[in-house]
C-alpha positions as a Markdown table, in Angstrom:
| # | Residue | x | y | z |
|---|---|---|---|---|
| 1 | Unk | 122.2 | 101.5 | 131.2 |
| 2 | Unk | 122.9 | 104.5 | 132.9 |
| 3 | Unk | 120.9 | 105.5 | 136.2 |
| 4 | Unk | 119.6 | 108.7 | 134.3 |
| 5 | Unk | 120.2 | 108.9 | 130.8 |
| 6 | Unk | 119.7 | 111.6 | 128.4 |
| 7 | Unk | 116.8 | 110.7 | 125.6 |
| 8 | Unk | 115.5 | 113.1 | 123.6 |
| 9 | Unk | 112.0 | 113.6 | 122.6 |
| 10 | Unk | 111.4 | 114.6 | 118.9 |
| 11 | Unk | 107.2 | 115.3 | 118.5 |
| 12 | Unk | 105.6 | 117.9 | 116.2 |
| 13 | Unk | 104.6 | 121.7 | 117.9 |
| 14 | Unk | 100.5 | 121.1 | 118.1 |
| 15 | Unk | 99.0 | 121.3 | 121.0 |
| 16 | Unk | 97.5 | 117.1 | 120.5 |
| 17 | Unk | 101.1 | 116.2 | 119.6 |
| 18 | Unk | 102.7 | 117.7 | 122.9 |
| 19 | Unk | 100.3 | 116.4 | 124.6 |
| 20 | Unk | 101.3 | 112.9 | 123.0 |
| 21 | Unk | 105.0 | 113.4 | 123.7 |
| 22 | Unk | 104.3 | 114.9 | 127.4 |
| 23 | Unk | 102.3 | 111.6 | 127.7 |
| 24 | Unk | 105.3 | 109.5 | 126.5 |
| 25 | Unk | 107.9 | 111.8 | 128.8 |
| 26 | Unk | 105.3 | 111.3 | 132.1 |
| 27 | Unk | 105.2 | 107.2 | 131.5 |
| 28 | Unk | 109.2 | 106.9 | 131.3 |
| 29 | Unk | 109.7 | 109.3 | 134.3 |
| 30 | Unk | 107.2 | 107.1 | 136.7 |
| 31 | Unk | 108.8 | 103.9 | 134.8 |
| 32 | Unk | 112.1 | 104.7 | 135.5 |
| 33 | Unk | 111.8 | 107.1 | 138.2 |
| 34 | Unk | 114.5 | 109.5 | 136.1 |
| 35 | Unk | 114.4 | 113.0 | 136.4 |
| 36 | Unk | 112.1 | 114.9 | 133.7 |
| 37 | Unk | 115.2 | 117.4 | 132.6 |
| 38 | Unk | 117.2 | 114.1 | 131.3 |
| 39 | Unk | 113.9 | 113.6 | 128.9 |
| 40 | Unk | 113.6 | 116.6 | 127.1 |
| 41 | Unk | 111.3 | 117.5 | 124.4 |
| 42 | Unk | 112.9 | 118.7 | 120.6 |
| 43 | Unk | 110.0 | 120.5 | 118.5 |
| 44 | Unk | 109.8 | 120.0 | 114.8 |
| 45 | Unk | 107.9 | 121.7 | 112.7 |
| 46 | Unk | 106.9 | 119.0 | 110.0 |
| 47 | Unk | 105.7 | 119.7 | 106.0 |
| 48 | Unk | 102.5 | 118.6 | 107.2 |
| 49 | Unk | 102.3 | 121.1 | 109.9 |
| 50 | Unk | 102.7 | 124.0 | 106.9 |
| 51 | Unk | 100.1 | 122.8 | 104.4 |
| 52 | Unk | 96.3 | 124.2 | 105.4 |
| 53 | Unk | 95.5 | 125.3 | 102.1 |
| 54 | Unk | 94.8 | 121.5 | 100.4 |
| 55 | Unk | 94.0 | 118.1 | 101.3 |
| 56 | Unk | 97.4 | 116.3 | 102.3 |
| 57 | Unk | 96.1 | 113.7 | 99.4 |
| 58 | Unk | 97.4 | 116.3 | 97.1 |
| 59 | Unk | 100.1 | 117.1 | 98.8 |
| 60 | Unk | 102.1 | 113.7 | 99.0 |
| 61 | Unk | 100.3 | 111.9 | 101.8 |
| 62 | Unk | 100.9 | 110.7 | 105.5 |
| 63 | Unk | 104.5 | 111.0 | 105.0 |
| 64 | Unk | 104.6 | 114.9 | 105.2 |
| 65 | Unk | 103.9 | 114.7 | 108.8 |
| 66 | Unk | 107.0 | 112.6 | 109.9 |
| 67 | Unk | 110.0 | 113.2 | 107.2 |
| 68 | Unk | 111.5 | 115.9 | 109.2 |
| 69 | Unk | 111.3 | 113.8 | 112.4 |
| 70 | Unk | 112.8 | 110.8 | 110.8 |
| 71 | Unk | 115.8 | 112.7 | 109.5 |
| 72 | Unk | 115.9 | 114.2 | 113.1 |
| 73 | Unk | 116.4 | 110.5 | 114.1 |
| 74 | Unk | 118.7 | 109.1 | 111.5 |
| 75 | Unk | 120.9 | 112.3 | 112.3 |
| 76 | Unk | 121.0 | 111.5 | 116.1 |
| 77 | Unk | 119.2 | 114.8 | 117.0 |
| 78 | Unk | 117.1 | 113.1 | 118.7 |
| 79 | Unk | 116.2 | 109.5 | 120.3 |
| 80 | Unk | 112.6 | 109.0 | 119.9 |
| 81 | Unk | 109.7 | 110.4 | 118.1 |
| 82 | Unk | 106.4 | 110.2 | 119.2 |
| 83 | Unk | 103.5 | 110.1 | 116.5 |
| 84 | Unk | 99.8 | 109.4 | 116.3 |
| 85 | Unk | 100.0 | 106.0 | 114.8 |
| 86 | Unk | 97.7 | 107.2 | 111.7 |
| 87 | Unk | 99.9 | 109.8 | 110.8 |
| 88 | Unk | 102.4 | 106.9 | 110.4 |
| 89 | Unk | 102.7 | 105.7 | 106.6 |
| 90 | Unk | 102.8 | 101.9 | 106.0 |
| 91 | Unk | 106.5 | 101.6 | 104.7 |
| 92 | Unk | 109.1 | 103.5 | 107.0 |
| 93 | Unk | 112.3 | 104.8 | 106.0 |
| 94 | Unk | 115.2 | 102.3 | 105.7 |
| 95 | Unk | 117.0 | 103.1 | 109.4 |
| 96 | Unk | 113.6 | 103.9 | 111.4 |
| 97 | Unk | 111.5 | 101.1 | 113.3 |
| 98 | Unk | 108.7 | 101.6 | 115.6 |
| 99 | Unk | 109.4 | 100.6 | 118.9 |
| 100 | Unk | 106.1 | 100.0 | 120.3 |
| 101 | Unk | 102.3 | 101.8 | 120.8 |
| 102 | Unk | 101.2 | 103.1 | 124.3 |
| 103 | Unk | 98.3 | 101.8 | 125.6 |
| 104 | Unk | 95.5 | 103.1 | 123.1 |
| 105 | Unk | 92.7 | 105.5 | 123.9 |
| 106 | Unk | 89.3 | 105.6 | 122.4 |
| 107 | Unk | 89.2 | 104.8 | 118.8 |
| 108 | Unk | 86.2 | 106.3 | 118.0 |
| 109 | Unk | 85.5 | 109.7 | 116.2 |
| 110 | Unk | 82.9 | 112.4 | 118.0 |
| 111 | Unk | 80.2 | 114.2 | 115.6 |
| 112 | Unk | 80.6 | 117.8 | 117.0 |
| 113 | Unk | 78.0 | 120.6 | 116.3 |
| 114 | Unk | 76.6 | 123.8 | 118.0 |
| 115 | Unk | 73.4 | 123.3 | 116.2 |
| 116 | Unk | 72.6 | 119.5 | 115.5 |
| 117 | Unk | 72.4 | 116.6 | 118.0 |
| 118 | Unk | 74.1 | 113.4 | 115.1 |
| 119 | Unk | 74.5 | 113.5 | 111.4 |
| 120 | Unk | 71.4 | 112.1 | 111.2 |
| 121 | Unk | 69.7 | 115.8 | 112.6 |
| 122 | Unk | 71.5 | 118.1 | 109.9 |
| 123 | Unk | 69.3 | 119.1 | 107.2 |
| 124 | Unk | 69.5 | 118.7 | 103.7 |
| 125 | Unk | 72.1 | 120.9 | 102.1 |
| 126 | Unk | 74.0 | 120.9 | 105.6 |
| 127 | Unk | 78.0 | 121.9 | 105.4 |
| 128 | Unk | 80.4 | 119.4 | 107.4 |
| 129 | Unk | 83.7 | 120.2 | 107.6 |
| 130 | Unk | 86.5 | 117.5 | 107.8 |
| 131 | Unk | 90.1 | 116.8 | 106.1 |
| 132 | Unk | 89.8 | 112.9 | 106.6 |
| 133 | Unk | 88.6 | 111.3 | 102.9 |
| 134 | Unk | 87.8 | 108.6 | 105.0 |
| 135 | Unk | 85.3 | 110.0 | 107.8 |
| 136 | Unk | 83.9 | 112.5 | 104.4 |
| 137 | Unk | 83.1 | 108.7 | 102.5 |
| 138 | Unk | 81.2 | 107.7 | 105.7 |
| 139 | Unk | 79.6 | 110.8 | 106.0 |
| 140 | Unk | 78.7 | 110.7 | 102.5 |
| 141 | Unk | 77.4 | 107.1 | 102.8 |
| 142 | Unk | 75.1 | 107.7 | 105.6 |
| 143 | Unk | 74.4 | 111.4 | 104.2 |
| 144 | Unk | 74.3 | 111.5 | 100.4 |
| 145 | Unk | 72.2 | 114.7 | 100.5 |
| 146 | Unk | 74.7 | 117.2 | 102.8 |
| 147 | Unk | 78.0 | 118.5 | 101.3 |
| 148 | Unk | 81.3 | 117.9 | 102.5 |
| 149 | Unk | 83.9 | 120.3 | 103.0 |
| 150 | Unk | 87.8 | 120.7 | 103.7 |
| 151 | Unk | 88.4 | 121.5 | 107.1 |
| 152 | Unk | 92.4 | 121.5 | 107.8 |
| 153 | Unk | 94.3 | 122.5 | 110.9 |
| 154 | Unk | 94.7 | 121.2 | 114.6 |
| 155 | Unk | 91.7 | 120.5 | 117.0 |
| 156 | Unk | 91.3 | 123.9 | 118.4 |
| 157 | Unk | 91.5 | 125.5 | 114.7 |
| 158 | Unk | 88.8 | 123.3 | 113.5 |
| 159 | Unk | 86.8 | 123.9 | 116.8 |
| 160 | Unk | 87.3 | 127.6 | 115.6 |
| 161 | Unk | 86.6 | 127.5 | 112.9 |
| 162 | Unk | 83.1 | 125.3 | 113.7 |
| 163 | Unk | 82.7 | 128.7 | 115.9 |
| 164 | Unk | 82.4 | 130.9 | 113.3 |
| 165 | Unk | 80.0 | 129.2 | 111.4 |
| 166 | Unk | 82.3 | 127.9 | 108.5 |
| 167 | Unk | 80.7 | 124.9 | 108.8 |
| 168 | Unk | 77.5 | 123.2 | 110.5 |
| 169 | Unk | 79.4 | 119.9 | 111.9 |
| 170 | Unk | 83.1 | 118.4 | 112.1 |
| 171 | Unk | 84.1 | 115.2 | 113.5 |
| 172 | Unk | 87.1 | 114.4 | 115.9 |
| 173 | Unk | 89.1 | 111.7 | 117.1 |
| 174 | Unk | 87.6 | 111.2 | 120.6 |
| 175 | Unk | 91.4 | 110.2 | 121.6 |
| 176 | Unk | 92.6 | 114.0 | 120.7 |
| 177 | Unk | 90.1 | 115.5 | 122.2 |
| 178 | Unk | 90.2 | 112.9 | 125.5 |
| 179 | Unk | 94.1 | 113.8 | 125.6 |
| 180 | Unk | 93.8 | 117.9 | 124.8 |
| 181 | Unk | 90.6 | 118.0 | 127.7 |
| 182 | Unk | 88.6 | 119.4 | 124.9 |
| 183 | Unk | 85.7 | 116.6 | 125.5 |
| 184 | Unk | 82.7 | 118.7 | 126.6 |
| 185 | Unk | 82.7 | 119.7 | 122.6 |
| 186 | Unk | 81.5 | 116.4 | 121.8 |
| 187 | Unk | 78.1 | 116.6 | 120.8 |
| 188 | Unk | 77.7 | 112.6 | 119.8 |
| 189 | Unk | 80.0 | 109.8 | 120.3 |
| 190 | Unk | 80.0 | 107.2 | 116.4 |
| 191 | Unk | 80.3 | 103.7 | 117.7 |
| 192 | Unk | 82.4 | 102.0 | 115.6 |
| 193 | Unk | 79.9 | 99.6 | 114.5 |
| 194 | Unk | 78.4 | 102.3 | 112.1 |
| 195 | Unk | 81.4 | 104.6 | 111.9 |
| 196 | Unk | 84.7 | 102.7 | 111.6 |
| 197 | Unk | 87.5 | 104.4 | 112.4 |
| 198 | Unk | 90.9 | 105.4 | 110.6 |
| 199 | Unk | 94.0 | 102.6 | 111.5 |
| 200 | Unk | 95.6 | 103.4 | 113.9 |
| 201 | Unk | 93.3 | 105.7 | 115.5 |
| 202 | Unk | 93.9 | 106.4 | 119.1 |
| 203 | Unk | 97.1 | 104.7 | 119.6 |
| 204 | Unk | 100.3 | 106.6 | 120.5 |
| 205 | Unk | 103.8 | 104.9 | 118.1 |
| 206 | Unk | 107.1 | 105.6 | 119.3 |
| 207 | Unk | 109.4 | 105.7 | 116.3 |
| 208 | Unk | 113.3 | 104.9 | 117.4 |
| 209 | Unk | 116.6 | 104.5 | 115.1 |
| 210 | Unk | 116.5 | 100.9 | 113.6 |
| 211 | Unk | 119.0 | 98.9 | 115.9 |
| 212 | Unk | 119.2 | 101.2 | 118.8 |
| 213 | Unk | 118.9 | 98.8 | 121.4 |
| 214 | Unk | 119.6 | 101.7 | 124.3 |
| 215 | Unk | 116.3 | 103.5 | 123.7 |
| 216 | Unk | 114.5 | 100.0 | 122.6 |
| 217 | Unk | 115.4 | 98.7 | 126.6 |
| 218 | Unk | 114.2 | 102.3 | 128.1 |
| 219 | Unk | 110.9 | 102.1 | 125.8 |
| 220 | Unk | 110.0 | 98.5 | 126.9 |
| 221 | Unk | 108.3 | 99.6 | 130.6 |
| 222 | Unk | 105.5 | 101.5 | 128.8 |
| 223 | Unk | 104.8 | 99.9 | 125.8 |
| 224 | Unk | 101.6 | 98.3 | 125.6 |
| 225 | Unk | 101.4 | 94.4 | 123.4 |
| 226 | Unk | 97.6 | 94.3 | 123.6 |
| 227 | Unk | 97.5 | 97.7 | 121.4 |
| 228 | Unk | 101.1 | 96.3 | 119.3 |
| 229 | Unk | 99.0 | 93.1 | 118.3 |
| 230 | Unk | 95.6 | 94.9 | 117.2 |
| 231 | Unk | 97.7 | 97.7 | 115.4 |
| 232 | Unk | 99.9 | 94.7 | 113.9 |
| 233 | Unk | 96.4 | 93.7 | 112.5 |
| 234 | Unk | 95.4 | 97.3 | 111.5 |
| 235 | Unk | 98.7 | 98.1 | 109.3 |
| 236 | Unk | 99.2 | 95.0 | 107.8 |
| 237 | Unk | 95.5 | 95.3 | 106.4 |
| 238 | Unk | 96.5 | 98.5 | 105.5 |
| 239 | Unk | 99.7 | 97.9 | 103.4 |
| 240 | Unk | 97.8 | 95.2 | 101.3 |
| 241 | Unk | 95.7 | 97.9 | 100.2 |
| 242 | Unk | 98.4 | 100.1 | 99.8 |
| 243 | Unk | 96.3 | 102.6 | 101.6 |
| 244 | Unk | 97.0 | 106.4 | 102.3 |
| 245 | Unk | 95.8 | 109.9 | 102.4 |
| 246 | Unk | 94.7 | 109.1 | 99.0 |
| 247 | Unk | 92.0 | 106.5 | 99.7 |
| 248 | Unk | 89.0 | 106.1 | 102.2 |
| 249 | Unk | 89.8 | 102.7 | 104.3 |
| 250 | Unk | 89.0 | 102.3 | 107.7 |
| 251 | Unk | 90.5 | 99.3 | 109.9 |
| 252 | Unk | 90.0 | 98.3 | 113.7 |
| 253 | Unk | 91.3 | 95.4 | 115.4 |
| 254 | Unk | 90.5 | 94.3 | 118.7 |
| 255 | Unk | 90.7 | 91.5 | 121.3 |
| 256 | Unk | 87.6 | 89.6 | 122.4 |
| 257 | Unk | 88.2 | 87.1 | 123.9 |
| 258 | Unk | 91.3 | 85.8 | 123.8 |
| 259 | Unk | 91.2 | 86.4 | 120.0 |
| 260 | Unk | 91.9 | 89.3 | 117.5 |
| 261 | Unk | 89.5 | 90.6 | 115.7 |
| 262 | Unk | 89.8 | 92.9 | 112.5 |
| 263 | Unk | 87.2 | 94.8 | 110.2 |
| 264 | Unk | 88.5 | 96.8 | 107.4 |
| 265 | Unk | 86.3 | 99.0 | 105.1 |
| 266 | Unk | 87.4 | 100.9 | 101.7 |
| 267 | Unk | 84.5 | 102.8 | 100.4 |
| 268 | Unk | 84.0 | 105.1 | 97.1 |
| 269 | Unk | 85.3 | 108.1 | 97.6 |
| 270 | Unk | 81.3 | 109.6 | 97.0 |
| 271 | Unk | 80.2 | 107.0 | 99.9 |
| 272 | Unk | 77.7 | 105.4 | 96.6 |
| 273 | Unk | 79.5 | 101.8 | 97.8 |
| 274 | Unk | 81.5 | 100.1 | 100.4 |
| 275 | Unk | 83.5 | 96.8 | 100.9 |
| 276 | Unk | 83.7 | 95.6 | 104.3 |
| 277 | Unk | 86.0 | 92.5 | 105.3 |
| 278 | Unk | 86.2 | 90.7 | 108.7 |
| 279 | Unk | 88.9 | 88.1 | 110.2 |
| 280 | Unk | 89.2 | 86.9 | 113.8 |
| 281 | Unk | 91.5 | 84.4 | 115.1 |
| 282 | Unk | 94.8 | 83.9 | 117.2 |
| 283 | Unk | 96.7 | 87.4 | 118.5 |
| 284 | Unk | 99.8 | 85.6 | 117.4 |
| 285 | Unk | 98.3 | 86.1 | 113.8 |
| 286 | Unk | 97.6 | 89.2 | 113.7 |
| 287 | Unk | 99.8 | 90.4 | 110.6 |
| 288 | Unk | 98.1 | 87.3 | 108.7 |
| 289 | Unk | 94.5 | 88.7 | 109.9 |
| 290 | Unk | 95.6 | 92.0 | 108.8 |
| 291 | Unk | 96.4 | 90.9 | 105.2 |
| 292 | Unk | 93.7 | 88.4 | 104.3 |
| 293 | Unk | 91.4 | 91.0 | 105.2 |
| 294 | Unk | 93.0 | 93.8 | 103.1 |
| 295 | Unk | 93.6 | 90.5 | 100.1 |
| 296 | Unk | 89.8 | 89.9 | 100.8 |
| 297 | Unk | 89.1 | 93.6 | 99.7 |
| 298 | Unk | 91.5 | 93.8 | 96.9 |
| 299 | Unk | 90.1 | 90.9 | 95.6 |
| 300 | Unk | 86.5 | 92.0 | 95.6 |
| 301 | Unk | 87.2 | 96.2 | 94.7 |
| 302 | Unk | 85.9 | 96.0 | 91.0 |
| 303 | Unk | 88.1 | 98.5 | 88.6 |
| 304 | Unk | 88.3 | 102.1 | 89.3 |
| 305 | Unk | 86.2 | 101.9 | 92.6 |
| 306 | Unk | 88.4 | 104.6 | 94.6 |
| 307 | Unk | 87.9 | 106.9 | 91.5 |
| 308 | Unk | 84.3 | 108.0 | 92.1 |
């Protein structure tokens, strides 16, 4: 390999996702010691990036924030594209593998209001704001009685539009707002043992060209295999289900010592019911953890359970 080569740094223009690719672009310059200029960074605006007006579930899903950056990659454009991991859908396109995860961040989401201390403080009738179907079933579950809202656009636009009053409470990945600086918004931290988090949440995925054993080499220094295994766990859980925009799952693996463990949720849509599975055993398993947790669910979801 080449002293200093050229790799080129596809990532989407919000201010989280440069802040992801920056992130990826700092670990292979003190990795490598290359220069920064032979790592440059190529913006694409994504479908994703374009919709506000509707949930992405109407839209067509997860996949509308990394189809332009794959075709960027299968066209050589660029080398690497960096993506929050739960942006990521569960079946790639033919020609694009993910290389690795950087060491993950925290996973759990932060309740954020300029009135209310927790969900549990917002009174009856209470607006919360959020795009996620999966953090508005949880909020529904613990809060049956306050009405959920949609609430699209990056960090700061929601934080704006929390500002203005459009809504009384939003929640945030703690990772974004740990990675934009934006952390003295939080108002309450949900543990994960009450509010599970999305898959994937809080991990960094580099996306590379299937076979492009150049970048997969440069790549290897800052990859992390603690966060490869648990998010291993978290997708595989995730395909069984066939999960998406479309459907509230949550999924979080973890190692305690010296195992894996992994709890997956899928809840009504309303929040009226949830379906929680747990599996723990060797890292090395952690794709067949991942699936006899999301067979566990499957098996056990009654008919139409993510229509209500």
């Amino acid at each position: 390999m080449a002293a200093s080569p050229t790799l080129v740094i596809g990532t989407r223009g919000s201010p989280l996702a440069l802040a992801q690719a920056h992130e990826t672009q700092d670990r292979l310059v003190a990795a490598h010691g290359w220069a920064v200029e032979h790592l440059p960074l190529s913006i694409i605006k994504t479908t994703g990036d374009a919709i506000q007006d509707r949930p992405l579930s109407e839209a067509g899903g997860k996949g509308l924030f990394t189809k332009e950056l794959d075709i960027a990659l299968l066209e050589g454009a660029i080398d690497l594209a960096v993506h929050s991991a739960k942006d990521l859908p569960t079946i790639l396109p033919e020609g694009i593998a993910i290389a690795g995860f950087l060491p993950r961040e925290d996973v759990r989401d932060a309740f954020i209001s300029h009135r209310f201390k927790s969900i549990g403080d917002l009174p009856q009738g209470a607006v919360v704001g959020s795009a996620s179907l999966r953090r508005q079933a949880q909020i529904r579950r613990l809060r049956p009685d306050i009405r959920v809202t949609l609430l699209r656009g990056n960090v700061q636009t929601r934080l704006a539009k929390l500002e203005r009053g459009e809504v009384d409470a939003t929640l945030l990945a703690m990772a974004g707002l740990r990675r934009l600086g934006l952390t003295d918004h939080v108002t309450a931290v949900l543990e994960t043992d009450d509010f599970l988090p999305a898959v994937g949440q809080g991990a960094i995925a580099i996306a590379v060209r299937a076979g492009d054993e150049r970048v997969r080499e440069a790549l290897q220094p800052i990859l992390d295999a603690p966060t490869g295994r648990a998010l291993a766990a978290e997708r595989a859980f995730l395909t069984i289900l066939d999960g998406s925009c479309r459907t509230p799952i949550a999924g979080h693996a973890r190692l305690i010592g010296g195992e894996l463990e992994i709890r997956g949720l899928v809840l009504r849509p309303d929040g009226s019911e949830s379906l929680e599975a747990v599996r723990r055993g060797s890292p090395d398993d952690a794709v067949a953890l991942g699936r006899e947790a999301g067979s566990e669910l499957r098996a056990r979801m009654p008919a139409g359970f993510l229509n209500a």
